[in-house]
C-alpha positions in Angstrom: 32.6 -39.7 5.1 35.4 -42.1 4.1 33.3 -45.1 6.0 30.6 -44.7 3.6 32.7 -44.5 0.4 32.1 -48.2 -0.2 28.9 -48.9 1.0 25.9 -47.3 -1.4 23.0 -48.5 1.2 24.5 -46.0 3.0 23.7 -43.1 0.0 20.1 -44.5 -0.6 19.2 -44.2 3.5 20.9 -40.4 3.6 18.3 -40.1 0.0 15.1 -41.5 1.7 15.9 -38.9 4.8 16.5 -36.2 2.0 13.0 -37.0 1.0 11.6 -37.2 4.7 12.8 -34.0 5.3 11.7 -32.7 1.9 8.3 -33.2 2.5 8.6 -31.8 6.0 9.7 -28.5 4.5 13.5 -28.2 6.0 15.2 -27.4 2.5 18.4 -27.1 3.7 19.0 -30.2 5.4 17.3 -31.7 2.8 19.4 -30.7 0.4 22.4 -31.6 2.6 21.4 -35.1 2.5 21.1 -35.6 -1.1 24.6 -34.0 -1.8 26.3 -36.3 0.7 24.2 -39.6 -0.8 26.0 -37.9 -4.4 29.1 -38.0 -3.0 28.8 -41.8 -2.0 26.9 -42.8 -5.1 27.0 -40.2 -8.0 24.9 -42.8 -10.0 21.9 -41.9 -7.5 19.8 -40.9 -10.6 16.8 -40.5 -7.4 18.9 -38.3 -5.1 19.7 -35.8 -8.5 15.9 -35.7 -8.8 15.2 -35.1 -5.3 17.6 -32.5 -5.1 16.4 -30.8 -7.9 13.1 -30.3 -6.4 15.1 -28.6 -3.3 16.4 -26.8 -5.6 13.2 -25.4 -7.5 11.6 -25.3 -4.4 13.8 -22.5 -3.6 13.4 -20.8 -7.0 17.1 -22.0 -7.7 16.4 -22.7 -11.2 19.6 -23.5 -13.0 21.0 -25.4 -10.7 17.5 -27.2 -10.6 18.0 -27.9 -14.2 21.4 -29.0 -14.0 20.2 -31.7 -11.4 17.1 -33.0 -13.7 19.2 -33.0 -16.6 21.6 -35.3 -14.4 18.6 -37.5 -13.3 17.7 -38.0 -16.8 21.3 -38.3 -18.2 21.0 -41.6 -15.9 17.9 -42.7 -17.0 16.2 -40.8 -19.5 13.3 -42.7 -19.2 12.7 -41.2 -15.3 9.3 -40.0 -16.1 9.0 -38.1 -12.7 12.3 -36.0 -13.3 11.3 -35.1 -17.3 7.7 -33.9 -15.9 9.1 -32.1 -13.0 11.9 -30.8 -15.7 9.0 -29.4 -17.9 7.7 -27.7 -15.0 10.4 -25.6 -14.6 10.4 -24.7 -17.6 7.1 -23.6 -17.6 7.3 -21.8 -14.7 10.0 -19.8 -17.1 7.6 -19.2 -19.8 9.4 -21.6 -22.0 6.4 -22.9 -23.9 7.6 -24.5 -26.5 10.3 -27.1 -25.1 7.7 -27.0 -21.9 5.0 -28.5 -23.4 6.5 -31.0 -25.3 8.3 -32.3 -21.9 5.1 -32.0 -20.1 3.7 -35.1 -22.2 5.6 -37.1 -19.4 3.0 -36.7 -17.0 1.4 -39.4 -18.9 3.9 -41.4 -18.3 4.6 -40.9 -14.8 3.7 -43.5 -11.9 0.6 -42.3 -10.3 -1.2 -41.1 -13.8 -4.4 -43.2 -14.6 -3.7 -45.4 -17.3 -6.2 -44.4 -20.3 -6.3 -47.4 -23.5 -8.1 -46.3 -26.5 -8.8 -48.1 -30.0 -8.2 -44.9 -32.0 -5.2 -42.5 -32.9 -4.2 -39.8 -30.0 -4.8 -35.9 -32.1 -1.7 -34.8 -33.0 -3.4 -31.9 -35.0 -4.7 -33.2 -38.0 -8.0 -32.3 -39.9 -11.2 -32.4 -37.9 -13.6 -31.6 -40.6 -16.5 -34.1 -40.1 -14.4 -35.8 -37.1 -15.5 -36.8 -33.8 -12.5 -36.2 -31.3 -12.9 -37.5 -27.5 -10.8 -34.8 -25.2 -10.6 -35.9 -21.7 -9.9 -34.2 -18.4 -6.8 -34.2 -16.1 -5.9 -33.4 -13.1 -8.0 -31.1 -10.8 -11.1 -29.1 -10.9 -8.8 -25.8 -11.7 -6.8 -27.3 -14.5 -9.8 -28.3 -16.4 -11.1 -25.2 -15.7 -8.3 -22.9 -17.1 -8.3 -25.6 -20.5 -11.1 -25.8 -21.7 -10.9 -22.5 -23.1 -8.9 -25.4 -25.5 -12.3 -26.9 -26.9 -12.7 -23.4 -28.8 -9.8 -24.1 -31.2 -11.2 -27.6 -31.7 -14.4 -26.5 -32.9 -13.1 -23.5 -35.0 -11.8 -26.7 -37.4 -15.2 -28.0 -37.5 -14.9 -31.2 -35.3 -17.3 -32.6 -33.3 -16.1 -32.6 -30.1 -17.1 -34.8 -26.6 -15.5 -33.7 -24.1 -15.0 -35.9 -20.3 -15.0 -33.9 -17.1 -15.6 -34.4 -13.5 -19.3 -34.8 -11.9 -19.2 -31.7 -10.2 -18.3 -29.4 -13.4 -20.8 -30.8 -15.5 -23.4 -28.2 -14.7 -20.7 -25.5 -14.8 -20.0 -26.7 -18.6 -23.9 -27.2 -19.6 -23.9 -24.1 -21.9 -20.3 -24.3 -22.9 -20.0 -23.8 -26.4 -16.5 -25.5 -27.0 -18.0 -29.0 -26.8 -20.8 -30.6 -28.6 -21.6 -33.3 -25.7 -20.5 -33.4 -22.4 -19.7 -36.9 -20.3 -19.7 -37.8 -17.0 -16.1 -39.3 -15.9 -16.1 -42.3 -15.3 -19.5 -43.1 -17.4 -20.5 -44.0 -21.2 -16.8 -44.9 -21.9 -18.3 -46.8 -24.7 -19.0 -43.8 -26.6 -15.7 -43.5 -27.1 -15.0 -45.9 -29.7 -17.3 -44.0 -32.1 -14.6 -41.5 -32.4 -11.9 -40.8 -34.9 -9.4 -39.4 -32.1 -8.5 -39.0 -28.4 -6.7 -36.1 -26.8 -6.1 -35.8 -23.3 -7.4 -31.8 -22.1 -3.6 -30.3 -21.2 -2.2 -31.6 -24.2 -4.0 -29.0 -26.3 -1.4 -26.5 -25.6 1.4 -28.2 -26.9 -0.4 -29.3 -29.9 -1.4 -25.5 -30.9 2.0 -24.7 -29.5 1.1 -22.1 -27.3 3.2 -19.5 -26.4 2.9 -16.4 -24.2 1.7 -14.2 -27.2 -0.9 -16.6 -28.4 -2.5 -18.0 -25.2 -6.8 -17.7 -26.0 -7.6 -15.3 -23.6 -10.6 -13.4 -24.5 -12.6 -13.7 -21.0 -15.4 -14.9 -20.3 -15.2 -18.1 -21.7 -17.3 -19.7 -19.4 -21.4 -18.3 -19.5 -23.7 -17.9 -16.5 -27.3 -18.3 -16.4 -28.9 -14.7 -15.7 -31.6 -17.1 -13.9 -29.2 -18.1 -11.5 -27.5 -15.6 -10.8 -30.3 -13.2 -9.7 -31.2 -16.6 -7.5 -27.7 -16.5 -5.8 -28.1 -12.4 -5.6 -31.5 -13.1 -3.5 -29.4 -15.5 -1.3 -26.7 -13.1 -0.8 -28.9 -9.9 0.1 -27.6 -6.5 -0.8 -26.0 -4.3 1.7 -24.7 -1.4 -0.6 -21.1 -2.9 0.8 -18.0 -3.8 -1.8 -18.8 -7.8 -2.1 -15.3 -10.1 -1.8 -15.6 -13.6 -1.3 -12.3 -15.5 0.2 -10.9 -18.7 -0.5 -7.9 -20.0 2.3 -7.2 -23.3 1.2 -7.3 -26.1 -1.6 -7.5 -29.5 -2.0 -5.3 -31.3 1.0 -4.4 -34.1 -0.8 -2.7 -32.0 -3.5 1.3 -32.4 -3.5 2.1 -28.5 -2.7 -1.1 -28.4 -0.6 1.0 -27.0 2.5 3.0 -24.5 0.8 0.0 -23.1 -1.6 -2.9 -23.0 1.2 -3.0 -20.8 4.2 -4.9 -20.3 7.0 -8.4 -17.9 7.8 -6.5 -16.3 10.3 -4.0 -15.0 7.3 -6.8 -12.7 6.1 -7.5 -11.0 9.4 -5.7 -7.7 8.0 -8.2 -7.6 5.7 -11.7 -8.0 8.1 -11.0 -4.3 9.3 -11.6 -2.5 6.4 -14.9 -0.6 6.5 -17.1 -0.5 3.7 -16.3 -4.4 2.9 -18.4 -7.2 3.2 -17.0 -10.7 2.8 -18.5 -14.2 1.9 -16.3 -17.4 2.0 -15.9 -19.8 -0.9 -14.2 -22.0 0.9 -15.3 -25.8 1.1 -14.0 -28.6 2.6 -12.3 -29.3 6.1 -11.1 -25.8 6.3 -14.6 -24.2 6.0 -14.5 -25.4 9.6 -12.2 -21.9 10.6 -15.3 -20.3 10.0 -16.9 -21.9 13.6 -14.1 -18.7 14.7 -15.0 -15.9 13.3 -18.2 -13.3 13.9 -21.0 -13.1 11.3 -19.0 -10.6 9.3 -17.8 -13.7 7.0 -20.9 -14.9 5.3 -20.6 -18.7 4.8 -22.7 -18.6 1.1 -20.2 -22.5 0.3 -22.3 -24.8 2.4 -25.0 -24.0 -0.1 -23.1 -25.1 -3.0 -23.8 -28.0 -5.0 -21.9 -27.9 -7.7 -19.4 -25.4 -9.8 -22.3 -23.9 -11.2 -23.5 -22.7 -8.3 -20.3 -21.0 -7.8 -20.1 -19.5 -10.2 -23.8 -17.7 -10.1 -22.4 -16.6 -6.6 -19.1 -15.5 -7.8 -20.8 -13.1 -10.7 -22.6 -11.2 -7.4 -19.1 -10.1 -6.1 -17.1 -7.3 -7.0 -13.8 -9.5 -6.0 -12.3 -12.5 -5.8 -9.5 -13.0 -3.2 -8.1 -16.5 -3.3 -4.9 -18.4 -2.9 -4.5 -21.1 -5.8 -7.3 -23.1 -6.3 -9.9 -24.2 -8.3 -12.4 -20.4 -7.3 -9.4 -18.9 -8.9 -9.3 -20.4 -12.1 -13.3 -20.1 -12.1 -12.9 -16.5 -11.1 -11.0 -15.7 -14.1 -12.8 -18.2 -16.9 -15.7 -15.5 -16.3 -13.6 -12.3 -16.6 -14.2 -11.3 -12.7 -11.3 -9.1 -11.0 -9.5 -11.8 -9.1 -6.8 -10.9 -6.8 -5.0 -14.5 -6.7 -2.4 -15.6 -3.5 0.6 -17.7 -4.4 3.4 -19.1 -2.5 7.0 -18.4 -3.3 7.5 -21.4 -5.3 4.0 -21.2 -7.3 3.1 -23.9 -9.9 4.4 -22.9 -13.3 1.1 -21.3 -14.6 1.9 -18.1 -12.9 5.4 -17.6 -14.4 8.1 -16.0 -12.2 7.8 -12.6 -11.1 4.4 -11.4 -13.0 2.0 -9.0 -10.8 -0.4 -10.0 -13.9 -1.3 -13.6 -15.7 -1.9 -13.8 -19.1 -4.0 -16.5 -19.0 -6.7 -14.2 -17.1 -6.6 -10.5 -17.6 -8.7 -9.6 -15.3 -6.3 -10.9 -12.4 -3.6 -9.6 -10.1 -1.2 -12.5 -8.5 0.2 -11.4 -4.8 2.9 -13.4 -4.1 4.9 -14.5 -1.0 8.6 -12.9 -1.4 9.9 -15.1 1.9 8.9 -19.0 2.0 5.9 -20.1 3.7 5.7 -16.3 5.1 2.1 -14.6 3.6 2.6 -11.8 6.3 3.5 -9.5 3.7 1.4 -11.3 1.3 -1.6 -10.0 2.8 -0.7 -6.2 4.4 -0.5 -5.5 0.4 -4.2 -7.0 -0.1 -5.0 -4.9 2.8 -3.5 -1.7 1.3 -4.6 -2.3 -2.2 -8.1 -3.3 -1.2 -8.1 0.3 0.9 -7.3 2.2 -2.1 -10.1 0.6 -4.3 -12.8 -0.1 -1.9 -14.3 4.2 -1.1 -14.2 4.3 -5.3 -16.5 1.5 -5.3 -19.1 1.7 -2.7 
């Protein structure tokens, strides 16, 4: 090591393999690398950060914390280490410092840059105020804050409320917002308001904790109209009803740790008594082309979240592993069992077999990394015990 004690190219190219092998999912080299480009450059305000996601990665938490406080010690204006900071945090059910922190996100490198002519809600009076909230992030997110628009209209704003194309029809009941937009669209309405307020700021601003999260389920309403359509699609068979969901979004950052494959629920295609339809859209649908007709495909008649949802209220259980069906599952007060990794995103808290931000879901979590083995012979055991009651 003594060549290198001069020569701090040397610490950034043992912190760009760090990362390399971050991303591949070989922690412990990983984290190899970053301590040796320390010990060359202890200034290495990007290695700290990078180890510190090694670190939470692996549920090592304090000394996860020690490395983004080091990161920001060296420049407390490193948005990425003060968002991924709150996140542990959250993931510790620290709320209140969480929440705050989490305002970095804005901040951060890859967050679309929203300018507006009028104040950001910080929480004042909304009587006879028009507030603009936007959405962030992905379908799921918007889907588990929205709930958010409630506490807005209980101070008698007037609230518009931005979302993705696809969860407009989802959201056309939704009594939280008085006008809906398409993102992306009528961005001139905007200046008629008297505030802005991106969506997962709400819960700082009401400063949310884990005894005052708002969540009385359903909060999201389903036409009776469509869902006796999607119950003529489905047919009845007299069988317990699960639809499945194996994978989310691929281009999300934890995509390959959070998704699994349809192979991963074979323990659970044995079960008598069951039928089961698959959620799932997107390139992984295409496992389907494997299996026999036991696994209704109902997705590739989906246009929308809306139609989801009508489908979703004709099943008697959710089984998915975090995604966007989950979230949906548990806005309309349907038993979800939900699938996480071992490091899960912070929503779930550490630990919990339950999730108070939906009551009516169980989380099933992977106790060895990248390992659902286990994950899924207790959905097959706990779906045996439940199933003869229900058929």
């Amino acid at each position: 090591m003594r060549m290198y004690k001069y020569e701090p190219s040397k610490a950034n190219a043992l912190c760009d393999l760090g990362i390399t092998l971050f991303r591949a999912g070989d922690m412990h080299e990983a984290e190899g690398c970053f301590r040796k480009s320390l010990g060359i450059d202890p200034n290495n305000f990007v290695a700290y950060y990078y180890l510190g996601d090694v670190l939470m990665e692996q549920l090592r938490l304090n000394e996860a914390l020690k490395s983004y406080d080091r990161a920001i010690g060296l420049n407390p204006n490193f948005a990425e280490a003060r968002f991924n900071r709150a996140l542990l945090l959250l993931l510790r059910g620290n709320f209140g410092e969480g929440f705050k922190e989490y305002e970095w996100r804005l901040a951060r490198r890859n967050n679309p840059r929203r300018i507006f002519d009028v104040p950001k809600w910080k929480g004042e009076k909304l009587k006879n105020k028009k507030i603009f909230v936007y959405a962030e992030q992905g379908f799921g997110d918007v889907i588990q804050f929205i709930r958010y628009l409630h506490l807005l209209k209980a101070r008698d704003g007037y609230v518009m409320f931005e979302c993705q194309r696809g969860l407009i029809p989802l959201f056309e009941n939704f009594a939280g917002a008085d006008e809906i937009i398409e993102q992306g669209r009528n961005r001139n309405t905007i200046s008629n308001c008297d505030f802005y307020v991106p969506l997962m700021s709400l819960p700082g601003i009401f400063k949310t904790d884990l005894s005052t999260i708002p969540a009385k389920v359903p909060y999201i309403d389903v036409s009776e109209r469509a869902i006796k359509q999607w119950q003529d699609k489905m047919g009845r068979n007299g069988f317990f009803k699960v639809g499945i969901v194996w994978s989310g979004n691929p281009s999300h950052i934890h995509d390959r740790t959070r998704s699994c494959f349809l192979d991963d629920f074979s323990p659970l295609f044995e079960i008598p008594g069951v039928s089961f339809y698959s959620l799932q859209k997107g390139m992984a649908a295409r496992q389907l082309s494997k299996r026999d007709k036991r696994i209704k495909n109902i997705a590739k008649n989906f246009r929308n979240f809306a139609d989801t949802a009508a489908a979703v209220q004709n099943l008697d259980l959710i089984i998915s592993v975090d995604t966007s069906v989950a979230h949906l599952a548990g806005a309309l007060g349907k038993p979800a069992w939900t699938v996480l990794s071992y490091r899960c995103d912070p929503r779930w808290l550490l630990k919990r077999m339950d999730s108070p931000w939906y009551p009516t879901m169980r989380l099933f979590r992977q106790k060895k990394y990248m390992v659902w083995s286990d994950v899924f012979s207790k959905l097959r055991d706990e779906l045996q015990l439940i199933v003869p009651r229900m058929i």
